[in-house]
C-alpha positions in Angstrom: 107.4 28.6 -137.0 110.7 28.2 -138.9 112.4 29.9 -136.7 111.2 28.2 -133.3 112.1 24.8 -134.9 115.6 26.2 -135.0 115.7 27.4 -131.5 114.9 25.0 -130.0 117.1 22.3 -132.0 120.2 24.4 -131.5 118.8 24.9 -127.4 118.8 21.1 -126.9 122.0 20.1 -129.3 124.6 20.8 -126.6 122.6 19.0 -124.2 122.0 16.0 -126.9 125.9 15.9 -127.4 126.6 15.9 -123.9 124.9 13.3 -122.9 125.7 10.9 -125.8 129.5 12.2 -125.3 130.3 12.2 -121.7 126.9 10.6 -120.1 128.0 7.3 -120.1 125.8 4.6 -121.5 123.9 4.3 -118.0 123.0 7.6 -117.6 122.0 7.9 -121.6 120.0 5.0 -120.9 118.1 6.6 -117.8 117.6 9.3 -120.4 115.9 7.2 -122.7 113.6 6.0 -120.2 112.7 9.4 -119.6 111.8 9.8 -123.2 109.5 6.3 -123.1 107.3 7.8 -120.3 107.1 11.0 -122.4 106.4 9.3 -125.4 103.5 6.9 -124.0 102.4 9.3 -122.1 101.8 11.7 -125.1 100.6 8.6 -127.3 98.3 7.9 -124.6 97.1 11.3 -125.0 96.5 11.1 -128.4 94.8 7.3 -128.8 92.4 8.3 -125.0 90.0 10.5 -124.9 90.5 12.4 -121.0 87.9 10.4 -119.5 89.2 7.1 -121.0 92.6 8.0 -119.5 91.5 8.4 -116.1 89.5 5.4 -116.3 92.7 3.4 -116.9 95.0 5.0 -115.1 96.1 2.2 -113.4 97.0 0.3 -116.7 99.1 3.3 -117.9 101.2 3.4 -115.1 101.6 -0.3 -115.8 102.8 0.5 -118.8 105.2 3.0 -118.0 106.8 0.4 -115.5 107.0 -2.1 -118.6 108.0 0.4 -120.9 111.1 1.1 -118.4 111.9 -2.7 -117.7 112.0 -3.4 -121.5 114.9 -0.2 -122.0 116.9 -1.4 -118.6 116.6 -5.1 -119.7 118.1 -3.9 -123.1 120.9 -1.8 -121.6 121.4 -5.4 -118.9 121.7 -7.3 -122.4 118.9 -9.5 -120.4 117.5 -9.9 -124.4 115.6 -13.2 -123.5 113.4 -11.6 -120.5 112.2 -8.3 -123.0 109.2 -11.3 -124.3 108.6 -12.2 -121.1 108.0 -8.5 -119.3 105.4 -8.0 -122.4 103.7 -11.0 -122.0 104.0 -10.0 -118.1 102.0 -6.8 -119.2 99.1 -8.5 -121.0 98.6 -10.9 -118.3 98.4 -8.5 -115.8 96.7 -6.2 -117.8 94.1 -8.6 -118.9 93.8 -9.7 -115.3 92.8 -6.2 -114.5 90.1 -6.1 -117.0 88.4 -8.7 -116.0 87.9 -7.9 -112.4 86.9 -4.3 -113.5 85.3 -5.4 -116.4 82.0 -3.3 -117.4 80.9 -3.5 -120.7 81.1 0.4 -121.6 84.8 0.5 -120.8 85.4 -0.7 -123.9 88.8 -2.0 -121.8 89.9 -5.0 -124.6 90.4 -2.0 -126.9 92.6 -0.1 -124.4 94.4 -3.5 -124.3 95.4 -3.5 -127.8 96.0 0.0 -128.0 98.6 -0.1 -124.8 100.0 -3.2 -126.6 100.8 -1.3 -129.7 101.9 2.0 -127.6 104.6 -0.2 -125.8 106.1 -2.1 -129.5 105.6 1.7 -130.5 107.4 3.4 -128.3 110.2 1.9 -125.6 110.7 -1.3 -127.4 111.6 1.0 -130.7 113.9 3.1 -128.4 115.2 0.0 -126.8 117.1 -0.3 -130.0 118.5 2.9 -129.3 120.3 1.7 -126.1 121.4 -1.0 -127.9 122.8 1.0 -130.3 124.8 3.0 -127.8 125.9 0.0 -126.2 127.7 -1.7 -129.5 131.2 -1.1 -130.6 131.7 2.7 -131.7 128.3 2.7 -130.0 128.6 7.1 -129.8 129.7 7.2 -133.4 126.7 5.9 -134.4 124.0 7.5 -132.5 125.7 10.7 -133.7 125.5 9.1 -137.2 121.5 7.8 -136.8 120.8 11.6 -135.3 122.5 13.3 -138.1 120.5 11.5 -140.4 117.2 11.5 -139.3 117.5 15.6 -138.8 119.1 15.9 -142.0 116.3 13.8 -143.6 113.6 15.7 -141.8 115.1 19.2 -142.4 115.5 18.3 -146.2 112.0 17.1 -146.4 111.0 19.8 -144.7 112.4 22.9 -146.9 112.0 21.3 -150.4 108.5 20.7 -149.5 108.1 24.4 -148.3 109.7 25.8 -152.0 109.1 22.9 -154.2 106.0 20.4 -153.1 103.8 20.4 -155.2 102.5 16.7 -155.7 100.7 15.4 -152.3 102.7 11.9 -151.0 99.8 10.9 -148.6 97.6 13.6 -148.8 94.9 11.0 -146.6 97.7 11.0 -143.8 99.1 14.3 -143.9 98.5 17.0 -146.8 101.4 18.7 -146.0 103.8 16.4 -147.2 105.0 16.2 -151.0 106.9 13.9 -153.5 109.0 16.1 -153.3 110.3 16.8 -149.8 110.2 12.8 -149.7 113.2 13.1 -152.8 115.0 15.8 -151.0 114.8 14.1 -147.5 116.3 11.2 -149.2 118.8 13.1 -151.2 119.6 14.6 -147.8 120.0 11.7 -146.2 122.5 10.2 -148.9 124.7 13.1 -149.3 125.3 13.7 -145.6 125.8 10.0 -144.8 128.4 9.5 -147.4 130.1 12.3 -146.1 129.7 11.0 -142.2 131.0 7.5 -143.6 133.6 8.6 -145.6 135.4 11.4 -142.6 134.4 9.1 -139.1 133.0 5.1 -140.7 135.8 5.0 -143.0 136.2 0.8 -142.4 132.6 0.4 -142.9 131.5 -1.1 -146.6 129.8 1.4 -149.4 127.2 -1.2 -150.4 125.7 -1.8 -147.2 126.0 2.2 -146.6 124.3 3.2 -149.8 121.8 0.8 -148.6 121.6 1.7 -145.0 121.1 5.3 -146.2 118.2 4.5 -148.7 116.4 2.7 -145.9 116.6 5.2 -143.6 115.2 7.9 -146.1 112.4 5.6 -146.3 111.4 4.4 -142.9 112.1 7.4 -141.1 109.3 9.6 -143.0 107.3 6.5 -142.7 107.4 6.5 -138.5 106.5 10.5 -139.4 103.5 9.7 -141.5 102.9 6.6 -138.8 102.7 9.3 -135.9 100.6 11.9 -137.5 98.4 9.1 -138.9 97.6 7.7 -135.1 97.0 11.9 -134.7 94.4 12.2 -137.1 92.7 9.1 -135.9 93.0 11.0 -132.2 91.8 14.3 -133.4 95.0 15.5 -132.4 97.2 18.2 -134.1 100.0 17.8 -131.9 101.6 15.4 -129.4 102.1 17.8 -126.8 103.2 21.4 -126.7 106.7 20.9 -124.9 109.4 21.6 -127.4 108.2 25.0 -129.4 108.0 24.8 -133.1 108.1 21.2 -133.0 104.9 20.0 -130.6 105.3 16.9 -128.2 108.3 14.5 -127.8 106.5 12.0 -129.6 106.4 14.6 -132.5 110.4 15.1 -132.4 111.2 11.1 -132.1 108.6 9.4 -134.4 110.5 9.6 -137.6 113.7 8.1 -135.2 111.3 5.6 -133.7 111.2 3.6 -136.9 114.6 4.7 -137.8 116.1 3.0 -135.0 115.6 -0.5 -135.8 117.4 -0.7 -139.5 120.3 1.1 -137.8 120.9 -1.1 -135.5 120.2 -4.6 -137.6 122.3 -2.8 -140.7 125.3 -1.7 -137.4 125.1 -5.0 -136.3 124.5 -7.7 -138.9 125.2 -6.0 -142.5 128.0 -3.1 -142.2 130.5 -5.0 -140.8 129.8 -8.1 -142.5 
């Protein structure tokens, strides 16, 4: 297990780099869209049962096409439309329902899930995009990366060795107090060493508190994911990147760790 979890990090680092590096932010963006139609689709997976999924197969495919509007209206900087394509998508959706409404559909609750699968998944990454579009804007999706793998890895290990006390045992019985400390401890080491060698300009104070809140929300969006999969009856995500499940499974601690990145990048560390 350990050591697919390595292979395939290290097999998809160059690629990562790459396209963060010399991609362009277009083409990073197109990337990201990729990842929102994996992610839903995998979240779909996980909230549907098979049958429920064909049933709405037109609504999913609905959401896909928001999903993708919301990321290209974030790279367009068209910030005042993103409302109005999800208000689009319940319109349209609720539309839908009603002219195929039948009362074992149960389609008001597919509503709400789709609803929370699209604020869950490409609006979260949309903050990604506009993280890459900002000033230093590679900088610091190297910085947010480096942190949430850092955090995750630390977890991850001083769990293995150390955990002993359950941190949400209801949630996910694997993880412990005290791969929670050494995620965080992680997290604060190797982002005052980032900071100090390539974010030399940016303040302490708002680092040290940029780094605490991502060694707290990003477990969170981990805990947030495997709580929708036990809900599902779901292990996994998916069973595309080895030793680590679905995309959804790789990206759900970076989902919630997206959006204090970029508010802390934009509004705080340079204040």
């Amino acid at each position: 297990m350990h050591l697919k979890r390595w292979i395939t990090s290290f097999a998809a680092l160059p690629f990562i780099i790459f396209l963060v590096y010399k991609g362009g932010a277009f083409w990073f963006t197109i990337f990201i869209c990729f990842i929102s139609i994996a992610g839903l689709r995998e979240y779909f997976r996980i909230v549907l049962s098979s049958v429920e999924a064909k049933q709405f197969r037109l609504l999913i495919w609905l959401s896909y096409l928001t999903g993708i509007t919301v990321i290209l209206f974030s790279y367009w900087k068209f910030f005042d439309l993103i409302p109005l394509v999800i208000a689009f998508y319940l319109v349209a959706s609720g539309i839908i329902a009603v002219l195929s409404y039948k009362k074992e559909l149960h389609l008001t609750d597919f509503i709400a899930k789709s609803m929370l699968g699209i604020l869950y998944v490409p609006v979260l990454l949309s903050f990604i995009v506009l993280l890459r579009n900002s000033t230093d804007g590679i900088t610091w999706i190297f910085f947010l990366l480096f942190l949430v793998f850092i955090g995750d890895t630390g977890a991850f290990y001083t769990g293995s060795y150390l955990g002993r006390h359950k941190l949400c045992p209801s949630v996910s019985p694997g993880k412990t107090i005290e791969g929670a400390v050494g995620g965080m401890a992680a997290v604060l080491v190797i982002g005052t060493l980032f900071k100090f060698f390539f974010l030399p300009d940016v303040h302490w104070a708002g680092s040290l508190l940029f780094f605490l809140s991502i060694g707290i929300v990003a477990p969170m969006g981990d805990l947030f994911e495997s709580m929708l999969k036990r809900e599902g009856g779901v292990k996994d995500s998916g069973a595309c990147l080895p030793g680590h499940g679905g995309i959804l499974d790789r990206i759900d601690a970076l989902l919630f760790a997206a959006l204090p990145a970029y508010y802390f990048k934009v509004y705080l560390l340079h204040g």
